[in-house]
N, C-alpha and C positions, 0 to 999 in steps of 0.2 A: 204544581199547577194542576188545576183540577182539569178533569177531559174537557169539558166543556170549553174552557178556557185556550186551553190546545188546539179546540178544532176553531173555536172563533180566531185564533191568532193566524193558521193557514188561512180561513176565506178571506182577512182583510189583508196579508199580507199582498195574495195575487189576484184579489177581484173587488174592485171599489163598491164603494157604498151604493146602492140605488141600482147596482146593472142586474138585468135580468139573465136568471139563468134556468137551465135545465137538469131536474133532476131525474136519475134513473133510479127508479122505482118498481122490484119485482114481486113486490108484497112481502119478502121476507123482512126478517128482526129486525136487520143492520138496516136496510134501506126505508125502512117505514119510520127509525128513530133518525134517521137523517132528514127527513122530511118533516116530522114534528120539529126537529130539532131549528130546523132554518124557518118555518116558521115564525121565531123570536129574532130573527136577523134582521137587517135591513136590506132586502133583497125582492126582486119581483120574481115570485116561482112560478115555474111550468113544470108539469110530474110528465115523465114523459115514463113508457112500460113496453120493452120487446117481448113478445110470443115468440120462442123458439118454437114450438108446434113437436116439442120431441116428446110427449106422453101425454095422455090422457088426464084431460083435468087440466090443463095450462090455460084454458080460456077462461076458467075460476077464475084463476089470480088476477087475467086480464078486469075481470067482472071486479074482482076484490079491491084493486088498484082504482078503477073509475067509480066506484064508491066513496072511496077515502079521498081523493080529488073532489067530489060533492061536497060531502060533510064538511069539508075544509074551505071549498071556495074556492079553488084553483084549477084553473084548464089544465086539460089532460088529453094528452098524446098517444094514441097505443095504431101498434105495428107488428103483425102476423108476419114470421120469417120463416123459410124453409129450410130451415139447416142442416139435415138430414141428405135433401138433394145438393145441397149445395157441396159439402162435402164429398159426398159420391161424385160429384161433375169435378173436383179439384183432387182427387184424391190424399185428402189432407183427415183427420181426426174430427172426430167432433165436439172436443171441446176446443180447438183450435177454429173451429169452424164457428163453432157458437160466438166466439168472443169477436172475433174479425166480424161477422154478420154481424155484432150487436154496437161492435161502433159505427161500422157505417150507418145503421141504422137511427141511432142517435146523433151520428152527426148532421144525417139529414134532417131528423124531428129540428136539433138546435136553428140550424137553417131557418127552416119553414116559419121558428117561432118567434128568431131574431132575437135568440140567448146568446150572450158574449161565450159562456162556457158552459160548462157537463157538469155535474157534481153527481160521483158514485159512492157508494158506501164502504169501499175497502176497507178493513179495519189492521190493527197491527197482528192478529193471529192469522190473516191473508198474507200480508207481508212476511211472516217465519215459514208457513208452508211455499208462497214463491220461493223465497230465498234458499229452502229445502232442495224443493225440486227443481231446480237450476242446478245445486247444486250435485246433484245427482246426475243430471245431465252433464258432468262435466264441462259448465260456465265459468269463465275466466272475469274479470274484476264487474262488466257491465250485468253479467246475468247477478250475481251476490250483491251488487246494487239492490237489488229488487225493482220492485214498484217508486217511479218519482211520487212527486206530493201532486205535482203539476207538472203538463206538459201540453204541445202543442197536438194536433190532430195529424198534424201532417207535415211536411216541409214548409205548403204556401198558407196553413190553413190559418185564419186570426183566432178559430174556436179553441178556448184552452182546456184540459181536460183535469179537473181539480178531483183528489182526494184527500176532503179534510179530517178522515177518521183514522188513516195511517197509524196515527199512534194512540188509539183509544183500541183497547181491548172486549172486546165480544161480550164477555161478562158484565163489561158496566152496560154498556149498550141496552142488555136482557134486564139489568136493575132498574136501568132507566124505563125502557118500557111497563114493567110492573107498576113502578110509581105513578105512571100517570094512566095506567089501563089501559093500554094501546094495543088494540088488534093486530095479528100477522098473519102471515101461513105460511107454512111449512112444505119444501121441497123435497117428498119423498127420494127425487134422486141424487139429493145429499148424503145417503146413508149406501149410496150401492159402493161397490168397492170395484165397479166396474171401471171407473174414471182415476186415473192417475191423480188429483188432485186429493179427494178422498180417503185413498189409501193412505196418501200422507198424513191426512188430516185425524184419520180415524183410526189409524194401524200405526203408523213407524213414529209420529210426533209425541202421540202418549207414551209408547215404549221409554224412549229416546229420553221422554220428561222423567220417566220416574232412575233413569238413570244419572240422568243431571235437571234437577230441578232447577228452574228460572232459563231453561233452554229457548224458550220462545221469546222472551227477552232478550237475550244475548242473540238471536238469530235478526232479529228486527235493528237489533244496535251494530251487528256488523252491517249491514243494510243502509245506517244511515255514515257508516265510516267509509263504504265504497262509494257510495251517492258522492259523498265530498270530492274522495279522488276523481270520480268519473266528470266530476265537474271541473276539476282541475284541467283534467286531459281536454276536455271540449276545445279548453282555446288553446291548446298547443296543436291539435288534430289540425283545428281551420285554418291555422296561419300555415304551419308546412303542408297540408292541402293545397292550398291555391299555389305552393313553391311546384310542387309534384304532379298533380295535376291539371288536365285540361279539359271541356269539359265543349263536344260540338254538335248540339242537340241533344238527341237522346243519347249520344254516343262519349263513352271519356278516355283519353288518351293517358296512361302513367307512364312518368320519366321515368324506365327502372337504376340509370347510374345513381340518382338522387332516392329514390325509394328504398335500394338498397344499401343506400349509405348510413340509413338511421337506425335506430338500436330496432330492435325486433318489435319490439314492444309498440312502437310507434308507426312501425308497416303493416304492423295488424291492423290498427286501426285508419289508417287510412285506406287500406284496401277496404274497410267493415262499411265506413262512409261511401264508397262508390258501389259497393252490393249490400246494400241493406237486408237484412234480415237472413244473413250466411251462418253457416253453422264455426266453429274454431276449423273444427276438422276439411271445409271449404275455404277458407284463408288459406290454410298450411296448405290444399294442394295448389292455390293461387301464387306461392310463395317459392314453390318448387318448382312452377314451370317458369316462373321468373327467374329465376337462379340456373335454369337448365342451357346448360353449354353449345345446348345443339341450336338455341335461339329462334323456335318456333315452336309449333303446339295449339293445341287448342280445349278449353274445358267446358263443359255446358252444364248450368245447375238448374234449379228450380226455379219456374216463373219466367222461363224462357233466355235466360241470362247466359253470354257467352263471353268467354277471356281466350282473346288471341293473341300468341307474342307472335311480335313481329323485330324482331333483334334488339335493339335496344326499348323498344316499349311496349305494354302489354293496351289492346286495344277492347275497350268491354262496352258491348254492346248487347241490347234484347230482340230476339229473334223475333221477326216478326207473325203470327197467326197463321195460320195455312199455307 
């Protein structure tokens, strides 16, 4: 099946004909061939383009972006973000900073514009470097998942966040754009090796290739093998959730006789669903004071989140501001 075919088979599987959507557009390769690309769809487009504001020369691309929204005929979105303070005020990275700021930011453009969904240019050598550096991170089946195809914004949110180029490769992408003369620009800090991401990308993934050629293949294919499982597990999570679980505002109550009675493998993940976005190595010590004989305790992690046992249940709550 040729890419094209590929990536038109994702947008009709999870976004009907006719709905309007929002495209994130940073002037680069991927996302400017994603935008010619949908073009030939049947779809009403809005380009929507965040400014990180993190080097010199970003308000180009902003300029370069609402350009090619002219030429094309399509409203255009652009949003100057501070990501730099924003990090420093959270003390988190700033590629982790970039990307959290760049969906909220998009989610509000979608918003404003009344697009059902996001459409980003992910391609499948994104999907080998996530699934790399997850893996490096010592990530257990959800992180070697990778990147979904599609997914919601949030728990209540309707906006869905689609990637239809998952499994199209970079290099058609660039062929494609030559065939049709398609201007880009290029992000000098795509080449620093200062970003984790990067280094993957530009250090240990070529090494790694010439040791095992078709590596980024096989990285992207286990990706779409845990995707299945992890979709398996969804509905086994939510049904002994609600058995285990209790849930009294912002506050959730765990039976631990019943949490500890299931295989390991399935109190991980039901504790993952009541603290979202925990690390493995935060479970295990959620898991330990559960287990702890003395039957009290208490843990505090990131984003204000606290696990009290209180004897037979552990009671998890978010601290509240000041």
């Amino acid at each position: 099946m040729a890419w094209m075919d590929r990536a038109t088979h994702v947008l009709r599987t999870h976004v009907p004909a006719g709905s309007r959507v929002l495209i994130a557009v940073s002037g680069g390769p991927d996302s400017v061939a994603l935008a010619h690309f949908l073009r030939s769809q049947l779809y009403t487009l809005v380009i929507g383009h965040i400014d990180h504001a993190l080097r010199k020369g970003s308000s180009r691309d902003a300029a370069f972006v609402r350009r090619l929204a002219r030429v094309w005929d399509l409203p255009c979105h652009v949003k100057r973000e501070k990501v730099m303070a924003y990090a420093t005020a959270r003390g988190i990275g700033l590629e982790e900073a970039a990307r959290v700021v760049r969906y909220q930011a998009l989610a509000a453009m979608a918003k404003h514009a009344k697009c059902s969904a996001i459409l980003t240019a992910h391609t499948a050598d994104d999907q080998a470097e996530t699934v790399m550096m997850n893996f490096l991170r010592g990530a257990g089946g959800t992180g070697l998942s990778g990147m979904p195809h599609a997914r919601r914004l949030g728990p209540s949110s309707k906006t869905l966040l689609l990637r239809p180029f998952l499994r199209v490769r970079k290099e058609e992408l660039l062929r494609y754009l030559k065939t049709h003369s398609l201007p880009y620009r290029r992000d000098p800090t795509n080449r620093s090796l200062r970003y984790s991401r990067n280094r993957i990308r530009l250090a240990a993934l070529p090494y790694l290739e010439k040791l095992n050629p078709g590596l980024r293949e096989r990285l992207t294919q286990t990706a779409e093998i845990f995707r299945q499982e992890e979709d398996f597990w969804c509905g086994e999570v939510v049904r002994e959730f609600r058995k285990t679980v209790r849930q009294n505002g912002p506050a959730f109550t765990v039976v631990l006789p019943r949490l500890l009675g299931y295989h390991k493998a399935l109190s991980r993940r039901i504790l993952r669903r009541v603290l979202p976005g925990s690390s493995f190595q935060d479970i295990e010590q959620v898991l330990q004071l559960a287990r702890s004989p003395e039957e009290r305790g208490c843990l505090e992690f990131p984003g204000g989140w606290r696990v009290r046992r209180e004897k037979k249940k552990l009671v998890v709550f978010r601290k509240r501001a000041g």
